[in-house]
C-alpha positions in Angstrom: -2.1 127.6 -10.6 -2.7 126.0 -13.9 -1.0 124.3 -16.3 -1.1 124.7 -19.9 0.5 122.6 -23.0 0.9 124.8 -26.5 1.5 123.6 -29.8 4.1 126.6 -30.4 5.9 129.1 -28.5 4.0 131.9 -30.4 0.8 131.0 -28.1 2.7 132.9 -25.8 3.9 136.6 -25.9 7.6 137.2 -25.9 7.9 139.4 -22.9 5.6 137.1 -21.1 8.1 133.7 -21.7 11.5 136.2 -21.1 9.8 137.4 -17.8 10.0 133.9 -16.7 14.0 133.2 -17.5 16.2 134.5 -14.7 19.7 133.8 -17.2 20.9 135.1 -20.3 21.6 131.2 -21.3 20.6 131.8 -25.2 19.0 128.4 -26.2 15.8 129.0 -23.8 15.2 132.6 -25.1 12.4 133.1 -27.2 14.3 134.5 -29.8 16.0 130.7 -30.2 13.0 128.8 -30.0 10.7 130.7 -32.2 13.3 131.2 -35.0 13.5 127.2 -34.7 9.4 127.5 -35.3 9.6 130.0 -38.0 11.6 128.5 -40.1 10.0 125.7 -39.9 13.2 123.7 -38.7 11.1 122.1 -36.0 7.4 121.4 -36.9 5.6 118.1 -37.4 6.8 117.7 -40.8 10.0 117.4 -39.8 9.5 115.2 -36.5 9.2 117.7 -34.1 6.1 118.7 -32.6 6.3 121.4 -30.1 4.6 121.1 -26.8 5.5 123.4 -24.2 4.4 123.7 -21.3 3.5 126.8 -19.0 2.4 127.4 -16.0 -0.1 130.3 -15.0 -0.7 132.4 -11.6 -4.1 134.5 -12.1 -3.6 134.9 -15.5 0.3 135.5 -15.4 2.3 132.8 -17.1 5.2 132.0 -14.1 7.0 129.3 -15.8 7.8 128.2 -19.1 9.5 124.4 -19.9 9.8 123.7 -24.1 8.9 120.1 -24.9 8.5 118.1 -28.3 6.7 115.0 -29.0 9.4 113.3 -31.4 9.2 110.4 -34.0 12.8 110.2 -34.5 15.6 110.5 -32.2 18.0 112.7 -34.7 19.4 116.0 -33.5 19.0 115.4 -29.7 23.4 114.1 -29.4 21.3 111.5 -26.8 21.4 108.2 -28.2 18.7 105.8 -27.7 18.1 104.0 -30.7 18.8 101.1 -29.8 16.0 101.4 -27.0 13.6 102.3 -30.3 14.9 99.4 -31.8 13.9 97.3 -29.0 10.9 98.4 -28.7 9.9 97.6 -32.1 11.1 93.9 -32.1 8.7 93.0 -29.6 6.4 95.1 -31.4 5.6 98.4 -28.8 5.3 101.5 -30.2 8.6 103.7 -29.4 7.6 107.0 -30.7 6.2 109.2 -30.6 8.5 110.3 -27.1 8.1 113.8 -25.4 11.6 115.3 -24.8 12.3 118.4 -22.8 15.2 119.6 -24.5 16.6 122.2 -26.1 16.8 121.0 -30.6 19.9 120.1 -32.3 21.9 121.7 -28.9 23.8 119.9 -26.8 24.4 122.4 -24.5 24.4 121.9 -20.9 22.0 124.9 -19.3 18.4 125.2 -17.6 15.3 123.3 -19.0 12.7 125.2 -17.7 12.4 129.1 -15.9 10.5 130.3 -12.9 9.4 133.8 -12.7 11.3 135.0 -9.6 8.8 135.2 -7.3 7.1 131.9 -8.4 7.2 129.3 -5.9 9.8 126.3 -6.6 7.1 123.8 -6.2 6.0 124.1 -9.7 8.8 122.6 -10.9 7.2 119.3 -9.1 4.0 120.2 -11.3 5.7 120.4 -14.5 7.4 117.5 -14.4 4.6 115.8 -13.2 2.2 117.0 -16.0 5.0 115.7 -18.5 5.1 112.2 -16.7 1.4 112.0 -16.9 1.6 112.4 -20.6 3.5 108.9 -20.5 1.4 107.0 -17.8 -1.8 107.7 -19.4 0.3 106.3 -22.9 -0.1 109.0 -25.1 3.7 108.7 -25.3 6.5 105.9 -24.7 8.7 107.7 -22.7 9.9 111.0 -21.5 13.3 112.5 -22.0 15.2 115.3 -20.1 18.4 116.4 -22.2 21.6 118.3 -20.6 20.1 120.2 -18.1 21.8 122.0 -15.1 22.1 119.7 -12.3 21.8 120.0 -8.6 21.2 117.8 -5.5 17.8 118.9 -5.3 17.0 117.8 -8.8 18.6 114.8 -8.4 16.9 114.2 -5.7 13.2 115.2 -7.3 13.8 113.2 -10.7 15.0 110.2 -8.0 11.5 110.1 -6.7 9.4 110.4 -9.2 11.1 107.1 -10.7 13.1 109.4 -13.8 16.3 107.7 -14.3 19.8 109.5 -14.8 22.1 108.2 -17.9 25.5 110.0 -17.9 27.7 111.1 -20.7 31.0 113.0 -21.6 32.1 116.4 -23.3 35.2 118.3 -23.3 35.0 122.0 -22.0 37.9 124.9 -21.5 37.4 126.7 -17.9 39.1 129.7 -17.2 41.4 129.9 -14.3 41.7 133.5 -14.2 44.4 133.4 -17.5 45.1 137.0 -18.4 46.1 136.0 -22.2 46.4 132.7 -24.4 50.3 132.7 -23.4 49.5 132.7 -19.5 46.7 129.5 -20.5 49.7 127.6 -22.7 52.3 128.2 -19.7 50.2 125.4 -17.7 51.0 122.9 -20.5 53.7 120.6 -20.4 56.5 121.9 -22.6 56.4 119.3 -25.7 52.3 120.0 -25.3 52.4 123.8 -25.3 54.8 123.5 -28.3 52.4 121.3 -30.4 50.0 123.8 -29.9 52.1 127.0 -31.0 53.8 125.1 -33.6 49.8 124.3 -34.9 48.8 127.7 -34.5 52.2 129.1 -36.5 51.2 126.9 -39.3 47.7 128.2 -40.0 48.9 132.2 -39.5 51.8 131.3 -41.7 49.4 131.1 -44.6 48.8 134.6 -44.5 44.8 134.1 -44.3 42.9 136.8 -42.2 40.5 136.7 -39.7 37.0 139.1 -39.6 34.7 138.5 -36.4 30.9 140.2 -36.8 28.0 140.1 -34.2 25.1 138.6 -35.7 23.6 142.2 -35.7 26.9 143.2 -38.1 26.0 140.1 -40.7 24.3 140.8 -43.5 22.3 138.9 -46.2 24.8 138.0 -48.3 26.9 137.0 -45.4 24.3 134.9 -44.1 24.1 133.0 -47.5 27.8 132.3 -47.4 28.1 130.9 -43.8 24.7 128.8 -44.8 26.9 127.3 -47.7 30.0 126.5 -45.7 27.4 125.4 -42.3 25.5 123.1 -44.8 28.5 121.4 -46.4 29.9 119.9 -42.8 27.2 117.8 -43.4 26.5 116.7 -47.2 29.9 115.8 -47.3 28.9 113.4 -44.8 25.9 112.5 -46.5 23.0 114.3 -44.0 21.1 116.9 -45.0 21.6 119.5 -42.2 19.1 120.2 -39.4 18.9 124.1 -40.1 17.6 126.2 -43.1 18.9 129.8 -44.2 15.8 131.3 -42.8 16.6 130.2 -39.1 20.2 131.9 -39.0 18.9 135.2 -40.3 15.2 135.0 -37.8 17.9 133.9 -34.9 20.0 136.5 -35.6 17.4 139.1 -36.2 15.7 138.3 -32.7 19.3 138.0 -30.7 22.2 139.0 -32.9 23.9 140.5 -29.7 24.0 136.9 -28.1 26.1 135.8 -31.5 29.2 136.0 -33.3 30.9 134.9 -36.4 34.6 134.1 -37.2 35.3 134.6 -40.3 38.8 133.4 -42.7 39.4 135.3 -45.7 41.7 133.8 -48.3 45.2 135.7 -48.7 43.9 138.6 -50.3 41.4 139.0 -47.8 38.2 139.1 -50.5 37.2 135.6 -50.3 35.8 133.8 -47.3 37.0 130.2 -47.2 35.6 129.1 -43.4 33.3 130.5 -41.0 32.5 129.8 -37.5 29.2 130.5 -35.7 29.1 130.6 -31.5 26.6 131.8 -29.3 27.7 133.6 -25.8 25.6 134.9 -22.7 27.4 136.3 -19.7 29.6 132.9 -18.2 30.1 130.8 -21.2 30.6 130.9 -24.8 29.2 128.1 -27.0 31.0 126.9 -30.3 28.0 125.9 -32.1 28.0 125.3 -36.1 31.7 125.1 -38.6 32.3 125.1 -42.5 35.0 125.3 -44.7 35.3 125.4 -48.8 38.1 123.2 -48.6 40.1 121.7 -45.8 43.0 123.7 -44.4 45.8 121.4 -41.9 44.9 122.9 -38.3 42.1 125.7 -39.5 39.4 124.2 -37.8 41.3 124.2 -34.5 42.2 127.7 -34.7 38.9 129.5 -35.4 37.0 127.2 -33.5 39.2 126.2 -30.8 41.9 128.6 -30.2 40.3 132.0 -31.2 37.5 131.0 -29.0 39.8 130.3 -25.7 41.2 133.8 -26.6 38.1 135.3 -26.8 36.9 133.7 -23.7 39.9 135.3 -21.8 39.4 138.8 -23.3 35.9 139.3 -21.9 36.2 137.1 -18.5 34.0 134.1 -19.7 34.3 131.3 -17.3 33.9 128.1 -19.7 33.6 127.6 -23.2 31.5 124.9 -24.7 32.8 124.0 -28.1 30.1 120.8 -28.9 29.5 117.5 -28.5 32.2 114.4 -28.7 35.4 115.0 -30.2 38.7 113.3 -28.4 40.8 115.4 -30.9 39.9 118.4 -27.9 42.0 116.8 -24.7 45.4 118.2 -26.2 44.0 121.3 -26.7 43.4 121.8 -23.1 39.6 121.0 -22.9 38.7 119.1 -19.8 36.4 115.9 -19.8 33.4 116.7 -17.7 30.5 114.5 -17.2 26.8 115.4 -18.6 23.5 113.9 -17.8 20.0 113.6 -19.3 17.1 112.2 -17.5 14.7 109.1 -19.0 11.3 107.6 -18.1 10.1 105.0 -19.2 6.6 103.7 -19.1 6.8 99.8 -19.8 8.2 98.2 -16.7 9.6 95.6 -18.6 12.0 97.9 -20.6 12.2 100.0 -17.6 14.1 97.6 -15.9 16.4 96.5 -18.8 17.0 100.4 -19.1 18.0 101.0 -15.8 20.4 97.6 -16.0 21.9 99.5 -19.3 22.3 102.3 -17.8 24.3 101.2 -14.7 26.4 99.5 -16.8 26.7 102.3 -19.1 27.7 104.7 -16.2 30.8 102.5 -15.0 32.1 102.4 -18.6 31.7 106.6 -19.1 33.3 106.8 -15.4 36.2 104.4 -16.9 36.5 106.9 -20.2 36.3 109.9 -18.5 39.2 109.8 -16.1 41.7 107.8 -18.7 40.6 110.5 -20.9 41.4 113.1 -18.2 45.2 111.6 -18.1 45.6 112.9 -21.9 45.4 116.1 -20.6 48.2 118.1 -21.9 48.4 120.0 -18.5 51.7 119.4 -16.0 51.5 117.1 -13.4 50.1 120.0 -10.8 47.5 121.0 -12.9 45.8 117.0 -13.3 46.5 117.3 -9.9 
């Protein structure tokens, strides 16, 4: 077996990387990642430097794992600038760090794919070959983001000294609902009537609602949801992590695995907000929002509401709307703990690390379950 680091995804063929992935989770398709590479949303110039590893079986690539040397720590929803900060008061270098992760998506899922018939071991190897990278100090540290945990994992990163920090997002699970209605009926009664009473507001405004695949969008729709995506964040003051050119290569190489919610003004010509998820067969993923001006409760219903009903319709089990947001608890979305995985090289920080992070975990514990009692659910359901 050998292992192999590549400066971009395109080093390898698509059918050879999507031979390796045994899930439709969209983010590790090649269709994501090299639209991300394309568009030149991540390349050195803009602090991400890909290098992905593979692994190879007489010539047949068995395993796939993207990585990026970073010298920033923007667009990762991990935060760890203080630990930069740190670092450069006692005057160690901090970045460049290698991260296996998945850009600008905080979305829980796997990290790395094994061909089928590939042996489990070399999951050992790559993780080992991306440690290496930080013991031999051509990087700080090494960063695992939001990937899908299990014992054995646990257990693996444990060993090797990688340390576990935990974190909290809000998700909607499906418990077999057959309609939105049958999902309210578990609220408490003020709770479900906040809800309808927000959702009669926005449909009282007479706007309509248009949902397209990303194989139905066209150019000109593309431009549009580009304006509305981009103006979440100058209004904010950031310049937003995507360019035009991603959204149309992305939805060019897997259109199927998107849709877009579209609100048209009241005489249904003019779009006024738009809503981007991604989906594979178990989950849908609220991903990117923009309005051109700010309706009361509009952002909850396209990207909220109209994505729990779509979840029911087609037997999703979970919906991921983001990161953060409190504003989801009454809204029924659940608080359920994340994870990403750290190592560090210098043994001094190391330690001060692993003391923050201890800490750090009591305090998320603490948030989680008081956040948990917001739940608008009756007492049976917390239960």
């Amino acid at each position: 077996m050998k292992i192999e680091w590549l400066d971009s995804i395109s080093s390898v063929s698509e059918s050879e990387w999507q031979a390796c992935l045994n899930s439709d989770y969209p983010f590790l398709k090649y269709g994501f990642l090299s639209a991300l590479e394309a568009s030149g949303c991540v390349q050195p110039e803009t602090g991400w430097v890909p290098q992905h590893l593979i692994a190879q079986d007489s010539g047949r690539v068995v395993a796939v794992m993207p990585q990026y040397f970073k010298s920033h720590s923007w667009g990762e929803y991990v935060f760890d600038q203080e630990w930069a900060n740190a670092y450069h008061r006692y005057g160690i270098r901090y970045y460049p760090k290698l991260i296996n992760a998945m850009p600008f998506t905080p979305a829980t899922g796997p990290r790395w794919s094994l061909r089928l018939d590939a042996e489990e071991s070399i999951v050992s190897s790559l993780i080992a070959a991306s440690l290496e990278q930080v013991d031999s100090e051509k990087t700080s540290t090494w960063h695992c983001l939001f990937p899908d945990l299990d014992k054995q994992l646990e257990q693996l990163f444990d060993e090797k000294g990688v340390m576990k920090r935990v974190g909290t997002q809000f998700h909607w699970f499906n418990r077999g609902y057959c309609d939105f209605d049958e999902f309210l009926s578990v609220f408490a009664s003020r709770k479900r009537k906040n809800v309808r009473k927000e959702r009669k507001a926005v449909h009282d405004l007479g706007l309509s609602c248009v949902r397209k695949s990303g194989t139905e969008m066209s150019e000109s729709d593309w431009i549009r949801f580009y304006e509305f995506y981009a103006s979440t964040y100058y209004k904010r003051g950031h310049s937003p992590h995507l360019n035009l050119e991603f959204f149309k290569l992305v939805a060019a190489r897997m259109g199927q695995s998107i849709m877009v919610d579209w609100v048209f003004d009241q005489g249904g010509k003019d779009p006024i907000a738009a809503a981007l998820f991604f989906k594979d067969s178990e989950t849908l993923y609220g991903r990117y929002w923009g309005c051109k001006s700010e309706i009361q409760g509009l952002h909850f219903e396209v990207c909220f509401y109209r994505g729990i009903e779509y979840a029911i319709a087609h037997g999703l089990k979970k919906f991921d709307p983001g990161a953060q947001g409190e504003h989801k608890i009454a809204r029924g979305f659940e608080p359920i703990e994340t994870c990403s995985f750290h190592y560090v090289g210098h043994p001094g920080f190391r330690d001060a690390i692993a003391n923050f992070l201890e800490e750090e975990a009591r305090y998320v514990n603490q948030y989680k379950l008081a956040a948990a009692e917001r739940l608008p659910f009756k007492l049976s359901e917390n239960a």
